[in-house]
N, C-alpha and C positions, 0 to 999 in steps of 0.2 A: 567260834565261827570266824575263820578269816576272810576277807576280803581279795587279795592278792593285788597284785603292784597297779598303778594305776587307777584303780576302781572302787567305788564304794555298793557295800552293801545294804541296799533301803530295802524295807516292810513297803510294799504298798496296798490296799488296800484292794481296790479295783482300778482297773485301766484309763475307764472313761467317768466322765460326769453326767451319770442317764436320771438321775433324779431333778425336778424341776423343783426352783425354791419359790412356786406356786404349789400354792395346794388345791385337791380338787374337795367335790363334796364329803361333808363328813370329815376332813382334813386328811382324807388319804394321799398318798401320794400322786405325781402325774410323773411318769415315765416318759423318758425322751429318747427319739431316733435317733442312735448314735452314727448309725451305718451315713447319713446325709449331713456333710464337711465333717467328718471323725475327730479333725484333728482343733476346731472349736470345742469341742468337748471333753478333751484329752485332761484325764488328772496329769498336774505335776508338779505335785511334792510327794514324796515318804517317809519316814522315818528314817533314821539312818541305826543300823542294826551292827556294823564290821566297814571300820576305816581300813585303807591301805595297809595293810600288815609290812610294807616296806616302803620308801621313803619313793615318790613318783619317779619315774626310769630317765637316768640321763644316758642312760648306754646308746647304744648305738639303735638299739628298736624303739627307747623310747624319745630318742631325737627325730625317729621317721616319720612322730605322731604330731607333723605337724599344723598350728594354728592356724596362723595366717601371715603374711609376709609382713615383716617392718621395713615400709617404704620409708626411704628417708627424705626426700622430699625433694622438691625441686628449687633451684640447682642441687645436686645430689654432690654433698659435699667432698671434697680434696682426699679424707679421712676414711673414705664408707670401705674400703676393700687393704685399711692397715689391722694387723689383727689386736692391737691392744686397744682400738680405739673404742667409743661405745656403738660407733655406725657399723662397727665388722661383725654385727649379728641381724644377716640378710631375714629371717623369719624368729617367728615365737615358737616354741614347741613346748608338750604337756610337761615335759623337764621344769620348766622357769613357773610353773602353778605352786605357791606357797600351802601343801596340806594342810588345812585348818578344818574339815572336818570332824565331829565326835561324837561317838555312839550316842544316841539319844536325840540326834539332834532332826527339828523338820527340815529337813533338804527341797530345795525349789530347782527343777530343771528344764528344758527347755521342753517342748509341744511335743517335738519328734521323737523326744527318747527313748518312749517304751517300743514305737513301732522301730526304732533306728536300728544299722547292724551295731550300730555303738553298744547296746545296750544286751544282755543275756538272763533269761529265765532264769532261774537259779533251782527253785524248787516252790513247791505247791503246800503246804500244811496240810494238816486234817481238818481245818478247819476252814478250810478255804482261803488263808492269806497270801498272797504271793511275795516272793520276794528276788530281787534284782541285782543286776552288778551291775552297774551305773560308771561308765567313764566318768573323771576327773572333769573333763573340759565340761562336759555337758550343765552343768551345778553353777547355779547362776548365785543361791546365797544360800543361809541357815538361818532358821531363828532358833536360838536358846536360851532359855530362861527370858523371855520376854524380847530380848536382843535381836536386832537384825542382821549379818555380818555376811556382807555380798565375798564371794570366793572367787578364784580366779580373776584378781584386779576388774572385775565388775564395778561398774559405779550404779547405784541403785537412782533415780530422778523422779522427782511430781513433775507431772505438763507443766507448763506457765498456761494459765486459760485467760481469756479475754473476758475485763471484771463484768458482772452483770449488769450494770448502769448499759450497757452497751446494746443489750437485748432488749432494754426495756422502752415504751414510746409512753411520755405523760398522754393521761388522757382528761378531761373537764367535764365537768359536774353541766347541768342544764341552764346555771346561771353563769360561767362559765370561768369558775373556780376550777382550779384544779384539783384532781381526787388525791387522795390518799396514797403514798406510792406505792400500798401493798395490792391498790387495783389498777396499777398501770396495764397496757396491754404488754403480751413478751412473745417476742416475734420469733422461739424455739425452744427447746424443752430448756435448755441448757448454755452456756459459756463455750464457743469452739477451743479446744487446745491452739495457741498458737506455734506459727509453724517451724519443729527444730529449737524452740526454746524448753525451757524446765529449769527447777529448780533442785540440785543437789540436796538429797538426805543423806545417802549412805556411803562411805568409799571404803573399797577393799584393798587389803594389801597388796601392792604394785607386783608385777613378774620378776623374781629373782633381779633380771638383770638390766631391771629398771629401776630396783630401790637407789636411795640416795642416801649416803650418809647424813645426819643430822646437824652432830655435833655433840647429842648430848645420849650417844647409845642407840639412840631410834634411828628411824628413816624417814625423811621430808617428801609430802606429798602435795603438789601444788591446787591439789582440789580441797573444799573443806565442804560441809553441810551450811546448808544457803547460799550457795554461791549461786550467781543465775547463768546458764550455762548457752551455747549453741553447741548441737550435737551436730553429725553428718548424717544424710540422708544412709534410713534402713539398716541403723547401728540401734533399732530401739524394739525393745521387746516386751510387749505386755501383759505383765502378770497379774 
């Protein structure tokens, strides 16, 4: 089964997530309205069943597929429009995605994919499984064999959340000891994310024409795991 340029082919199972991970009486299941926000409930992952049978398109159609613009920044340097320089590549396109999916693998995509025109039916089994051809861009990571491996220079982050010492208020006994801290009062269910930080776990290989030589064969990547980061507003996607 091939895939063809561009696109992966994932197994997906069903489209949405209408099963609740409450159970009702008797431990039956409780079914959920998918039809109200559809896309809270959207599965996305698959399996991956048929990688790219050819190598992502630098041709001229799959230069048109593109990402998003590489601004280069302000002042917008001397260099940005000579063509050897590394600022004379005004956007990203699906060309510069380093193919690292493979059959077997859980692929993780983005909310919209399955309703996306990005994405295509493929075919139905007998047994009811569906299955898909998934653009490249869309594939946010894999896990294989235990491993995480974000695709498309994705970097994968935990929130940074605010410690819980922070929710919590001492409270005193009637003599006016203080209690225990496991009965302090806590003024929320939870720790807020704070805002635009996180903590790097994962980083995926950089766009073609963003790798860096190393020195020693590889590529240098200025991100590592734990690094504490600042992201930009509405560059965060949560899976």
């Amino acid at each position: 089964m091939k895939a063809g340029r561009n696109y992966c082919l994932l197994q997906v199972e069903k489209e949405y997530e209408n099963v609740s991970a409450v159970k009702g009486l008797g431990g039956k299941d409780i079914l959920i309205n998918t039809t109200y926000d559809p896309k809270r409930h959207a599965r996305i992952y698959g399996t991956a069943i048929a990688a790219p049978d050819r190598a992502l398109d630098g041709g001229q159609q799959g230069a048109r597929i593109i990402l998003f613009e590489n601004h280069p920044g302000q002042p917008i340097p001397l260099a940005y429009h000579e063509p050897d320089s590394f600022w004379a590549r005004d956007w990203k396109t699906i060309a510069e995605i380093i193919p690292e999916v493979e059959v077997g693998d859980r692929v993780y995509f983005h909310y919209d994919t399955l309703s996306d025109s990005n994405v295509r039916l493929m075919a139905v089994d007998e047994d009811g499984k569906t299955f898909y051809a998934v653009r490249y861009d869309e594939i946010f990571c894999v896990v294989r064999a235990g491993n995480i491996i974000p695709i498309g220079s994705h970097v994968l982050v935990t929130p940074d959340k605010e410690p819980w010492d922070s929710i919590l208020v001492p409270t005193r006994n009637s003599d006016g000891s203080l209690k225990d801290k496991s009965l302090w009062l806590q003024t929320k269910v939870e720790p807020s994310e704070k805002y635009l930080l996180g903590w790097v776990a994962h980083v995926g290989t950089p766009y073609a024409c963003d790798r860096r030589p190393a020195g020693n064969g590889g590529h240098s990547v200025e991100l590592a795991p734990g690094d504490h980061i600042i992201y930009s507003v509405n560059s965060d996607f949560r899976a």
